[in-house]
C-alpha positions in Angstrom: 161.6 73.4 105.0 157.9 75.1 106.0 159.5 78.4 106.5 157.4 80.9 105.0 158.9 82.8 101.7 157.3 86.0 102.1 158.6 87.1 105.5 161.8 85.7 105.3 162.2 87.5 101.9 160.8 90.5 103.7 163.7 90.5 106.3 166.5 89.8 103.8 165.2 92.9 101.8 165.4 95.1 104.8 168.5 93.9 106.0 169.9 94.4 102.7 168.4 97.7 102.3 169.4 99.3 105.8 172.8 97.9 105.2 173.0 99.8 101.8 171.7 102.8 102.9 173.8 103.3 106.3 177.3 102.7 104.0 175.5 105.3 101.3 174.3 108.5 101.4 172.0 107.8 98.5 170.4 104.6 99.3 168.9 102.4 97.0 165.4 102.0 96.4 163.4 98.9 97.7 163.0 97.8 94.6 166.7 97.6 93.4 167.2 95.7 96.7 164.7 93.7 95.9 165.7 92.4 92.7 169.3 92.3 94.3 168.2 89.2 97.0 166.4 87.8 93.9 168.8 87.2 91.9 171.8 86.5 94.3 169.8 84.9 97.3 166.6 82.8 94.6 169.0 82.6 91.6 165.7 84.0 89.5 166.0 85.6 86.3 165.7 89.2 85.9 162.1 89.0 84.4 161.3 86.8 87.1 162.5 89.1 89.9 160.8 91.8 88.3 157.6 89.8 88.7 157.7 88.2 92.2 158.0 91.8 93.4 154.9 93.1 91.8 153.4 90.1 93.2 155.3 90.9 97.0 153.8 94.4 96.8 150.4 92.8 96.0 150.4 90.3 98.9 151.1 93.1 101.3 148.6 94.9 99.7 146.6 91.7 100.1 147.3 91.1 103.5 145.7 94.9 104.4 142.8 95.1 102.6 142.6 91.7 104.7 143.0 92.6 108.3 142.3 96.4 108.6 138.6 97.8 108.2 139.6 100.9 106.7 135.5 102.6 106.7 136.1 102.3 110.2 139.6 103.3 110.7 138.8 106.8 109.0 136.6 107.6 112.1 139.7 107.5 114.3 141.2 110.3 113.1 144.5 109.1 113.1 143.7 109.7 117.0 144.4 105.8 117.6 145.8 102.8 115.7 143.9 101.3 113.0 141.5 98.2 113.6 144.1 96.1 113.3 142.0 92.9 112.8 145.6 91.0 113.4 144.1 87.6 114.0 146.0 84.3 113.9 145.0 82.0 111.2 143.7 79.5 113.8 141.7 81.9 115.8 139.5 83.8 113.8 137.8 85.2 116.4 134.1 87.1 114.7 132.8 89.8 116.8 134.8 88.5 119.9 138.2 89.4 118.2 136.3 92.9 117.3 135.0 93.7 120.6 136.8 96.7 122.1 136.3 95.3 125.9 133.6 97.7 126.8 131.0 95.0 127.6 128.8 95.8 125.2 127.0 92.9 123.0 128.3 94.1 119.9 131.6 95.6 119.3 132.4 99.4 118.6 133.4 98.4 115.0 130.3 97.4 113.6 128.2 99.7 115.7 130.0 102.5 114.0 129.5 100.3 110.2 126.2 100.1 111.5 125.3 103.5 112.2 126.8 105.3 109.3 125.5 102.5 106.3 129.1 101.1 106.1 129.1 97.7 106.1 129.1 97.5 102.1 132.6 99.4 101.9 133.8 97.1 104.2 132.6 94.0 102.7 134.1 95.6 99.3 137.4 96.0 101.4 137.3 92.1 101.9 136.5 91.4 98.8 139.5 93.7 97.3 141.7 91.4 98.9 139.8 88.2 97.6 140.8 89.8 94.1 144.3 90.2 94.9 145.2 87.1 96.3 143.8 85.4 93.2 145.8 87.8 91.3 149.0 86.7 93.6 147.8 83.4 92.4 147.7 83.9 88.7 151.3 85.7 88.8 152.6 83.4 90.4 151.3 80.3 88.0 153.3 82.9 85.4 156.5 82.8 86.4 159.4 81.0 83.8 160.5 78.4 85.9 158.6 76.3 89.1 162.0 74.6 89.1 163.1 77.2 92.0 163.0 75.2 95.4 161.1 77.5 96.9 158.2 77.5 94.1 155.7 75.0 95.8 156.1 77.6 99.1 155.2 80.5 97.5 152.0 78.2 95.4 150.8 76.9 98.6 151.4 80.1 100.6 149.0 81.7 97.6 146.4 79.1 97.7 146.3 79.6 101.2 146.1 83.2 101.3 143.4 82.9 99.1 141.2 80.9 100.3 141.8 82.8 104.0 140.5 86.1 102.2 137.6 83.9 101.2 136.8 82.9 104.8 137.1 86.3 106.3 134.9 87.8 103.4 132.4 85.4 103.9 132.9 86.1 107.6 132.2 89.2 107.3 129.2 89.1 105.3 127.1 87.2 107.7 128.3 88.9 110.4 127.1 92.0 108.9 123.9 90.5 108.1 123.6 89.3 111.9 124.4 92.5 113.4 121.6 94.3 111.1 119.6 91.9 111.9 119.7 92.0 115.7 119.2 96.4 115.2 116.0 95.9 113.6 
């Protein structure tokens, strides 16, 4: 139906869990929730709801590792918002989608990489979620059954996710190179 699994499992877990917790006053955890939807909402197995939410927690670990630059997040001091390197899939904009607006050639971002030998850590960031996705991947090739009608979603959605983490890695790699490049 080209709806995209993840979020729409993410919403039906929330619902489900605010509706729980607002009729009790112990809630239940996310992850009992969780394997709630799955079974009722997927019609998984147990061992296979217990899987698709380690691999849930690992996408969203994914997806951060992904868009944030955390070596230069830590600077702000919890002052401001993260990066927040939120960039549409079809827009990935390099240094443009970095630059804070101030006119300068080069954004604040990898000045402040720049300046403090950071670029490595963030790299490594990129890579971190290169690792995960392809772990996402590998989970997801594990599961009992790719009889499930959402199955080819969540494969494609994987594939995809990988080889995005790729492109931004990669991204950012030559972009570091460039912006050292153009200091010395």
């Amino acid at each position: 139906n080209g709806a995209e699994t993840w979020p729409l499992l993410n919403a039906r877990v929330i619902s489900q869990w605010f509706l729980a917790s607002y009729r009790n006053p112990t809630p239940p955890t996310e992850s009992d929730v969780f394997t709630k939807v799955c079974l009722t909402d997927l019609d998984l197995s147990p061992s296979d709801c217990i899987a698709l939410h380690k691999l849930s927690l690992l996408s969203q670990d994914a997806v951060l590792h992904l868009r944030y630059c955390t070596p230069y997040d830590q600077s702000l001091n919890n002052l401001y918002m993260p990066t927040a390197l939120w960039f549409r899939d079809d827009k990935l904009g390099g240094l443009q989608q970095l630059n804070s607006g101030n006119g300068k050639q080069w954004n604040d971002v990898f000045s402040y990489l720049y300046q403090h030998n950071l670029f490595s850590d963030a790299i490594d960031e990129k890579l971190k979620a290169v690792t995960l996705f392809d772990a996402i991947q590998e989970g997801i090739s594990a599961l009992k059954s790719s009889s499930y009608t959402w199955y080819g979603e969540v494969v494609a959605q994987s594939v995809y996710g990988s080889m995005l983490a790729r492109i931004v890695l990669y991204g950012w790699k030559i972009l570091s190179i460039g912006f050292t490049g153009d200091q010395t």
